[in-house]
Structure formats: structure tokens, C-alpha cells
C-alpha positions in Angstrom: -24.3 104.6 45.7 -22.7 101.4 46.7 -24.9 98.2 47.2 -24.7 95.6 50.1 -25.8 91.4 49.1 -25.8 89.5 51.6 -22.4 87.3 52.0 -22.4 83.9 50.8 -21.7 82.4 54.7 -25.1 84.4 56.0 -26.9 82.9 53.1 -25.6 79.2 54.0 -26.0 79.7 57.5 -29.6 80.7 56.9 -30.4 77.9 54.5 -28.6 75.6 57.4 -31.2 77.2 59.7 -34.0 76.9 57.7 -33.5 73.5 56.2 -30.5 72.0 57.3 -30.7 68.3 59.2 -31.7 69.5 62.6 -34.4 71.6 61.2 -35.8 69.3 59.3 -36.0 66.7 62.1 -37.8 69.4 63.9 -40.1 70.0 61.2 -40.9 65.9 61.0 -41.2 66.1 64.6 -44.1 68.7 64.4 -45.5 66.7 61.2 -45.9 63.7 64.3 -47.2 66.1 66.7 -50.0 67.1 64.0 -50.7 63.4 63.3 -51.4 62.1 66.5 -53.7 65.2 66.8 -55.6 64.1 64.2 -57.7 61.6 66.5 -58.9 64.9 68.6 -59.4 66.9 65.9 -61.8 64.5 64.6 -63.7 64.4 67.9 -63.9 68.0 67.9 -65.6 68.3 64.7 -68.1 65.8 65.4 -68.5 67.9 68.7 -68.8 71.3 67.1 -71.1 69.7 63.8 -73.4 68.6 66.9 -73.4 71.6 68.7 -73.6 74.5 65.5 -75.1 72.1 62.7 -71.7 72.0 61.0 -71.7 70.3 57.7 -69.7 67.5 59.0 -66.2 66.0 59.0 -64.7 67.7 56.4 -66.6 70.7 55.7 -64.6 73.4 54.4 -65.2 75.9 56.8 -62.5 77.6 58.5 -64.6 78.8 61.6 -66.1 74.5 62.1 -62.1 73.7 61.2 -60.6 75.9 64.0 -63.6 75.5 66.2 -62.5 71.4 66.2 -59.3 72.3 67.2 -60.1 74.4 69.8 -62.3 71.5 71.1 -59.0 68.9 70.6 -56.9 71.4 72.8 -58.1 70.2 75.9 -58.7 66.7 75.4 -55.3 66.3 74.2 -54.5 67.7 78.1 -56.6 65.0 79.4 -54.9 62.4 77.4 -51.2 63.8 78.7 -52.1 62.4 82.0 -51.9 58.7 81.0 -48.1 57.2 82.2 -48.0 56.4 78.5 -47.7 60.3 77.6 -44.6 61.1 78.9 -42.3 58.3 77.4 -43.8 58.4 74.0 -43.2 62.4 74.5 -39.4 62.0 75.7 -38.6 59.1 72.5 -39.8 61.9 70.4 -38.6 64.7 71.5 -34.7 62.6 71.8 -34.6 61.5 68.7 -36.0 64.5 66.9 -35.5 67.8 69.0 -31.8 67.5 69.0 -31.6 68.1 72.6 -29.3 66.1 75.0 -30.7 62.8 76.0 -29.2 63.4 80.0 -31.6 66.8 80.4 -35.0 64.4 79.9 -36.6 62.2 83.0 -37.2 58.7 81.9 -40.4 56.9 83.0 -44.1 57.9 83.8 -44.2 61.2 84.9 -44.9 61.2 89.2 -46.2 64.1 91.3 -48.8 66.4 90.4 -46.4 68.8 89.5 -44.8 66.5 86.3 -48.2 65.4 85.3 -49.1 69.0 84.8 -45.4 69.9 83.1 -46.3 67.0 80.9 -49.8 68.0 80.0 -48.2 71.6 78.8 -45.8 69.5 76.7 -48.3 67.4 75.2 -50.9 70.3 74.5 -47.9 72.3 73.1 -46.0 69.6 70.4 -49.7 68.0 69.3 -51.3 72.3 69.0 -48.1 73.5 67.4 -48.1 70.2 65.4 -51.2 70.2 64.0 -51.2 74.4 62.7 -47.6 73.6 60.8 -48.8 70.1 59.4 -51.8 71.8 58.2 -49.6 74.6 56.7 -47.3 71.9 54.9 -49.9 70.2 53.3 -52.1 73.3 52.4 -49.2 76.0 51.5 -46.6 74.4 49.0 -49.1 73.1 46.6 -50.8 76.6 46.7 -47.1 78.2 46.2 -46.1 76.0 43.4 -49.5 76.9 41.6 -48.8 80.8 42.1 -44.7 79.8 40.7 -46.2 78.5 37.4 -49.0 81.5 37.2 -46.8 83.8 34.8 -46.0 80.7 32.5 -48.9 79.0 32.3 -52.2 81.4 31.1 -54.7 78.3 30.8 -54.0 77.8 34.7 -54.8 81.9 35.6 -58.0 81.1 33.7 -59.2 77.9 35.1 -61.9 77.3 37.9 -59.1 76.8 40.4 -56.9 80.0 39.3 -60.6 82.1 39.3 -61.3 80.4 42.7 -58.2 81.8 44.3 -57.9 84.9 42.8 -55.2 84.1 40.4 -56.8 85.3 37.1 -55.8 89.0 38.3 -53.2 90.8 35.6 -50.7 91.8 38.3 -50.2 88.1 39.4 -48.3 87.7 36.6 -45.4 89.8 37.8 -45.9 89.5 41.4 -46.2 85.6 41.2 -42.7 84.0 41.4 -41.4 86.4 44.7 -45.2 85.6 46.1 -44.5 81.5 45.7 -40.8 81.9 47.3 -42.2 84.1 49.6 -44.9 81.8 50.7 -42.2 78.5 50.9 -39.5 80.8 53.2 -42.5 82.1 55.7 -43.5 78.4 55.8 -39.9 77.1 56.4 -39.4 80.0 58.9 -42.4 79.5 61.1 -41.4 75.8 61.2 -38.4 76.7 62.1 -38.9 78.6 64.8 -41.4 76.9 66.2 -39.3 73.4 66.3 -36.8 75.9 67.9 -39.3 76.5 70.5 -39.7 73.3 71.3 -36.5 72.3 71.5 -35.8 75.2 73.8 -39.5 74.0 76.0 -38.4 70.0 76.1 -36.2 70.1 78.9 -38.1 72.7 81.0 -41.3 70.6 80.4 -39.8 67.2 80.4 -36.8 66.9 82.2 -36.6 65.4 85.8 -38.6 66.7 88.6 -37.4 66.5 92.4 -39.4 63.4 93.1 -37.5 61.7 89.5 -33.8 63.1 90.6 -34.5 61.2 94.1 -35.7 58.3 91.8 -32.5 58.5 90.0 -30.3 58.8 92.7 -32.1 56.0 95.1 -31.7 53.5 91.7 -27.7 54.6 91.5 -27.0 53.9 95.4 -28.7 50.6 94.4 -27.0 49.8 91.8 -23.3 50.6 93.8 -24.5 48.5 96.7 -24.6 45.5 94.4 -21.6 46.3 92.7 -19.8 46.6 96.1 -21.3 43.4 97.2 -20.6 41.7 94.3 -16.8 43.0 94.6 -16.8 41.5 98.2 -18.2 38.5 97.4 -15.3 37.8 94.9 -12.9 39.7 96.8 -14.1 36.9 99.5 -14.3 33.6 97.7 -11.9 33.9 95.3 -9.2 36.2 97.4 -9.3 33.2 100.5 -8.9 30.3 97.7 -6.0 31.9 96.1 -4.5 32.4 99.6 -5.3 28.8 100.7 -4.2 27.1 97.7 -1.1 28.8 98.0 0.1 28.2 101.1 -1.2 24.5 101.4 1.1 24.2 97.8 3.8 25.5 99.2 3.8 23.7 102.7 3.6 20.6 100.2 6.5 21.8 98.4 8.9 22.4 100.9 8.5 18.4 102.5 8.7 17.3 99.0 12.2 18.9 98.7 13.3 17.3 101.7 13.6 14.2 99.9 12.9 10.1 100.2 12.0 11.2 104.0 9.7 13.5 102.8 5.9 13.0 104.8 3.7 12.0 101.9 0.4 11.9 104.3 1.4 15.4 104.5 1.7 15.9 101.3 -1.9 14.1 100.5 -3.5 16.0 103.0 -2.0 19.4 101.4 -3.5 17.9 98.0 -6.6 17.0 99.5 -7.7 20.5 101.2 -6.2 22.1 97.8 -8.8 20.2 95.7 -11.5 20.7 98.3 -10.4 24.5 98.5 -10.9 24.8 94.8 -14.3 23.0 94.2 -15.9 25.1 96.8 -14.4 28.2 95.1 -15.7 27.5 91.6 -19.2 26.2 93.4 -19.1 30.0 95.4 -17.8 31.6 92.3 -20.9 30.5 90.4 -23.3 31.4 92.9 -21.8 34.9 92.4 -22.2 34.9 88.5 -25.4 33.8 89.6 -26.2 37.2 91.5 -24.9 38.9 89.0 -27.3 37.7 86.2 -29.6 38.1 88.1 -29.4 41.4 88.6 -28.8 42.3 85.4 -32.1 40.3 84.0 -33.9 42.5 86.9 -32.3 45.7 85.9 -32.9 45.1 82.2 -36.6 43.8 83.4 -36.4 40.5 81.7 -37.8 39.1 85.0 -35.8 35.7 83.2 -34.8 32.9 85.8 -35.0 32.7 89.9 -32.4 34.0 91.7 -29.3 32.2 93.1 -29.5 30.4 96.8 -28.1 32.1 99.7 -24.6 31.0 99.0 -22.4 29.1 101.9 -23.0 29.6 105.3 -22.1 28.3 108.7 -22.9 24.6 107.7 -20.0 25.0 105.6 -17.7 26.2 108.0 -15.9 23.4 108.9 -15.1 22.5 105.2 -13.9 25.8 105.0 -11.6 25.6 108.4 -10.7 22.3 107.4 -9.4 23.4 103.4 -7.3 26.2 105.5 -4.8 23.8 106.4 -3.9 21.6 110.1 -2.5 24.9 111.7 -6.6 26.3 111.9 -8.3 25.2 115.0 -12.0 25.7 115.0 -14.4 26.3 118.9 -18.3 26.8 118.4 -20.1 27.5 121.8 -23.9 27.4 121.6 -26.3 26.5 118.6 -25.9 27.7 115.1 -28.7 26.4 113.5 -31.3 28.9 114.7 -29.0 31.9 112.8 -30.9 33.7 110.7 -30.1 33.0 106.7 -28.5 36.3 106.7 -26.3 36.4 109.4 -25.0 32.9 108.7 -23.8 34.1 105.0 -22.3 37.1 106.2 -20.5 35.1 109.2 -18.9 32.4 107.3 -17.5 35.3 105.1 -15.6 37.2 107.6 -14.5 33.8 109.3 -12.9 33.4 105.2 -11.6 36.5 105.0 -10.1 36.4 108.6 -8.2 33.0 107.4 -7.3 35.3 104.1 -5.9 37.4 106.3 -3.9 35.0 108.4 -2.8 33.1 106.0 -1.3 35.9 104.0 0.3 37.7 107.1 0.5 35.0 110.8 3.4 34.0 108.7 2.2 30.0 109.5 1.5 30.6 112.7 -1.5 28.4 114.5 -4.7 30.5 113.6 -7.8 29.8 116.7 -11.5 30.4 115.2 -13.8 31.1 118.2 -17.8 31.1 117.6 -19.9 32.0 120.6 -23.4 31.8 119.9 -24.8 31.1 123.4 -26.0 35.1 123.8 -28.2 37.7 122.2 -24.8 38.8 119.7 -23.2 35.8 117.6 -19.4 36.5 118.7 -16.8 35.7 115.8 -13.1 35.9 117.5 -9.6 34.6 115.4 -6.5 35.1 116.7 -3.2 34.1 115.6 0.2 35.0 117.1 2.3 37.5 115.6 5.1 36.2 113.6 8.6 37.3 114.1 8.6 39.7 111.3 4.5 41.4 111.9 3.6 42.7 109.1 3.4 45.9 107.7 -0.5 47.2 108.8 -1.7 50.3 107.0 -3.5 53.0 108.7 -7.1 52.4 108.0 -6.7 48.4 107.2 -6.6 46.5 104.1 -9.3 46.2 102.0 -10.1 42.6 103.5 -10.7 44.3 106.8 -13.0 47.1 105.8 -14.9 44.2 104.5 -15.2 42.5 107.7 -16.4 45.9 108.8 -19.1 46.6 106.7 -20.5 43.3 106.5 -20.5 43.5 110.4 -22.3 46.9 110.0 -24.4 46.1 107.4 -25.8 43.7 110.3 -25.8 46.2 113.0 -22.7 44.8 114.0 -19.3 46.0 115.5 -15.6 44.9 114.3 -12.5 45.6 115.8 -9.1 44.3 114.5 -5.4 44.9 116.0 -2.2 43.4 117.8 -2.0 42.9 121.4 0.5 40.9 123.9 2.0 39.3 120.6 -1.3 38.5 119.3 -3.3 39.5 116.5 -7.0 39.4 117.0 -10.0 39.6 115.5 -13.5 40.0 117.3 -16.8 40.3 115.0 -19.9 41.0 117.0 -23.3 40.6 115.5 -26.5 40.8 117.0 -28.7 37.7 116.4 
């Protein structure tokens, strides 16, 4: 008759299973379930010694023991309900359970509904935690006594050995497969029940309906600064580049024209350069400024005030007047009663309009109309087209679906194109 042992890769895999790293961590995570049940347990039993005339704390009775933990049971539900439950639960359970981190919902559980998935969690790691933390500290040193039974006939006779039994003759064959017996039921159960709970986490602990909306309102947030941010800079920095380029390059051309060269010209090209460039580094901080900011809120180090509103329509004319001699700027009305807001947002599509311009009118003369004399402040730029127009792409450039969003963003309208050889631009904001 031909005998089957078990293959060496079954045994591994079962001593992986039973006491490899992930089961261990499970096994420690239980041991933490069973020690922060040790504060109901305690409560119980001075519940249950009041109610039966228990001997106390640690009486050995098994029906006082289990009768305290049956009291614990539901005051460990209770306690689940505080917002601190659920994070401690989810730090655990993610560093321990060897679950992904993504299938757990982060913050105070909200809604009746994760309250009462949370509770079930709680009861279930501290219950489950406090049978196998009682089994690891009773059951190995009781194993390791039966182990050294057949070698050691003083211990079979002792108090201890008589007080468990051990003095009978056939312990001293059945003793060592009893102790290993006794250690792989106790790895087993622990295994499988830190299995369990690995399995439960995400079902009790992972995002409800009311967190996934949570989630996704923070990342629309969180896009919506990035894009302002990136029109901001897109903004500021795109418009000084632009400036600073064509005012050095209108500079450079009546330099090369040589001793009759028109050095006020030339000044006043240096002059709305240096201008242009101290504003951008002033706008550029306020921007850095926004973006620390948001990061300290995001991160909750509530550190520093946020930035100022940034330029606005009392800058415009430094603005119009660092876009070079060809920019001609109109206001109609009063601008001073424009909200905070709008006056940000205007001043950056009148810069990125001169962006525009300046990149494509080909140095034509650029008009910048500001009507504020109705309900709707009225932003209009127009430049004529230059011989060569340039290429326009379908949709616009990124500078104009800028303009258009900030307009809308306001409840505003903006419309862009060439007509009768001009190019126009008419922003329309209500007030």
C-alpha cells in the first residue's frame, strides 16, 4: 500500500497561512482589538458582580467571565458612535488588515447608515479581539506545560499538573501531538478570524453614498483651484512675456536704425518693460500666495491669512499703459462701485485680450472700451486685422476659453471673432 505526505509547497504554503507576515499582523491586530476591550470588560464585571454577587474583578469563574463580556458587547456599540471610532478603526484596520487603503472612507463616519456599519465593525474587531487575546495568553502556556509532561514526572505530579488533569498515565504518550495540536487550532482560529476581518473591513468601513459625494465634491474643489491657479499664471505671466517682448523688440529695431535712432522711444520701451515686469513678479506672488494658502487649508494647518484680491481695475491703466503707445484705453461710467470680484476677473480678460493682440494684431493699434454706465459691465477690444490674420483654431486658444470661463464663472457672456477687417472682443458681465 502506497503512502501520501503532504508536499513540501502545501506545507510552506500552510505555514505562510498560518504564520506568515500578513497573518501575524492580523493576529496583533486582534491582540488590539482585545485590548481596547479590556475597558468594557471591566465594566461588565463590576455590572454582573453587582447584579449575581460575583466574587469580583477577577474571579475565576467562567460563567462571571463570559457574563462580563456579554455586558461589554453592547457598550462597545455605543462607544462606536463617537466620530473618533471610525478613524482609529480605518488606521488599524490599514496598517494591519492588509487590505487596500483606496476601499476605506476617511473621516467620521456620516449618515445613520455608516454609524450603524461602523458600530458592526467596532463590536466585531473588539468581540473577536478579546476571545483570541484571551486564547493567546491562556493556551500556549497551557500547551507548553502538556509538551514537557512526558519529560518531566515531577510536573505530572505537582498541584498544577493534578489541577488540570495532567497526572493521568496516558498523558504521557498523548502529550506532545495534544501541545502541537493545541498551538495549530490556536494559530488556525486566529487565522481565520483575522481573515474575516480582513474580508468584513471594506464592507463595514469603506465609503458610503453620502462619503463618495464627500469625495467627489472635495476633488471638483480641488480642480477648480488648480484651474484657477493655471489661469491666473496663464494670465500674469503669459501677458508679461508677451509685453516684454514686443516692447524689446520695438526697441530693438529703432536702435538698429542707427545715430538717428528715437532714444525717447527707446526709454519709453524700457520704461513699460520694467513696469511690465514688477507688476508681474508683484501678481506672481499674490498667486504663490493662493497657492500656500490652499495647501495650508487643505493640509489644515489653518497657518497665515490668505493673499488680497490681487489687481483690479485700479490697475488698469498701468496695465494699458506697460502694453505699449499703440493701446488706447475708453472707460464710460464709474468703476469704483464694481464689486471686488468682478473687478479681478475684468482686469484679467482686459490682460489676456492685450496677450492676445499683442501676439497676433501683428502691431496693429489695439482700442480697450469699458462701459460701465448699465446693469452689465461691457469689456470691448478690438484691433484691426493685420495683413497676414493669423491662423485661429476652431474652438479658440487657450487664452480665449479663459476669457470665457471667467466671463461665465460671472454669469457672463463672451464672444470673440473677425469682422469687416476687425478683430473683436466683447465681454459682458452683469454687475
Amino acid at each position: 500500500m502506497r503512502r501520501y505526505a503532504p508536499s513540501r509547497p502545501a506545507v510552506a504554503g500552510l505555514a505562510v497561512a498560518l504564520l506568515g507576515q500578513r497573518a501575524r499582523r492580523r493576529w496583533l491586530h486582534l491582540i488590539v482589538g482585545g485590548a481596547l476591550f479590556m475597558p468594557f470588560w471591566m465594566v461588565g464585571s463590576v455590572v454582573v458582580a453587582m447584579l449575581f454577587g460575583a466574587g469580583g474583578l477577577f474571579t475565576g469563574s467562567l460563567a462571571v467571565q463570559f457574563g462580563a463580556y456579554a455586558v461589554g458587547l453592547p457598550l462597545v456599540a455605543v462607544a462606536a458612535l463617537f466620530p473618533l471610532a471610525r478613524p482609529m478603526s480605518v488606521a488599524a484596520a490599514r496598517a494591519l488588515c492588509g487590505v487596500p487603503a483606496d476601499r476605506f472612507a476617511d473621516g467620521p463616519a456620516q449618515g445613520r447608515e455608516a454609524k450603524a456599519r461602523t458600530a458592526g465593525w467596532f463590536t466585531l474587531h473588539l468581540g473577536a479581539g478579546a476571545l483570541i487575546s484571551g486564547a493567546t495568553l491562556a493556551l500556549p502556556p497551557f500547551a507548553v506545560t502538556v509538551l514537557a509532561l512526558p519529560f518531566s514526572p515531577s510536573l505530572r505530579e505537582s498541584e498544577l499538573g493534578r489541577l488540570w488533569g495532567l497526572d493521568r498515565p496516558w498523558w504521557s504518550w498523548a502529550a506532545i501531538p495534544a501541545g502541537l495540536l493545541m498551538l495549530l487550532a490556536l494559530a488556525t482560529v486566529a487565522a481565520a478570524t483575522g481573515a474575516l476581518l480582513a474580508r468584513e473591513a471594506p464592507r463595514l468601513l469603506g465609503p458610503s453614498p453620502a462619503d463618495r459625494l464627500a469625495a467627489a465634491e472635495r476633488r471638483a474643489a480641488e480642480a477648480e483651484s488648480r484651474n484657477r491657479l493655471a489661469r491666473e499664471l496663464h494670465d500674469s505671466v503669459g501677458h508679461a512675456l508677451s509685453a516684454v517682448t514686443l516692447q524689446a523688440g520695438a526697441a530693438r529695431r529703432v536702435l538698429d536704425g542707427g545715430e538717428g535712432a528715437d532714444l525717447v522711444f527707446v526709454r519709453e520701451a524700457l520704461t513699460a518693460i520694467e513696469e511690465t515686469t514688477r507688476r508681474t513678479v508683484g501678481e506672481l506672488d499674490w498667486v504663490l500666495g493662493l497657492l500656500r494658502h490652499d495647501e495650508d487649508a487643505r493640509d489644515g494647518a489653518g497657518a497665515g491669512s490668505a493673499p488680497g484680491p490681487g489687481p483690479g481695475l485700479d490697475a488698469l491703466e498701468a496695465l494699458v499703459r506697460g502694453a505699449g503707445p499703440k493701446v488706447a484705453l475708453t472707460v464710460s461710467g464709474d468703476l469704483a462701485p464694481v464689486r471686488e470680484a468682478l473687478s479681478r476677473e475684468a482686469y484679467r480678460i482686459v490682460q489676456e485680450g492685450l496677450t492676445n493682440a499683442a501676439r497676433h494684431a501683428g502691431g496693429e493699434p489695439v482700442t480697450v472700451r469699458l462701459d460701465a454706465r448699465t446693469e452689465e459691465l461691457e469689456i470691448t477690444m478690438e484691433n484691426p486685422l493685420p495683413a497676414r490674420p493669423p491662423v485661429v483654431r476652431p474652438n479658440g486658444g487657450r487664452g480665449l476659453r479663459g476669457i470665457a470661463e471667467r466671463a461665465r464663472l460671472l454669469g457672463g457672456t463672451a464672444e470673440a471673432g473677425a469682422a469687416d477687417g476687425v478683430w473683436r472682443l466683447v465681454v459682458r458681465i452683469p454687475r
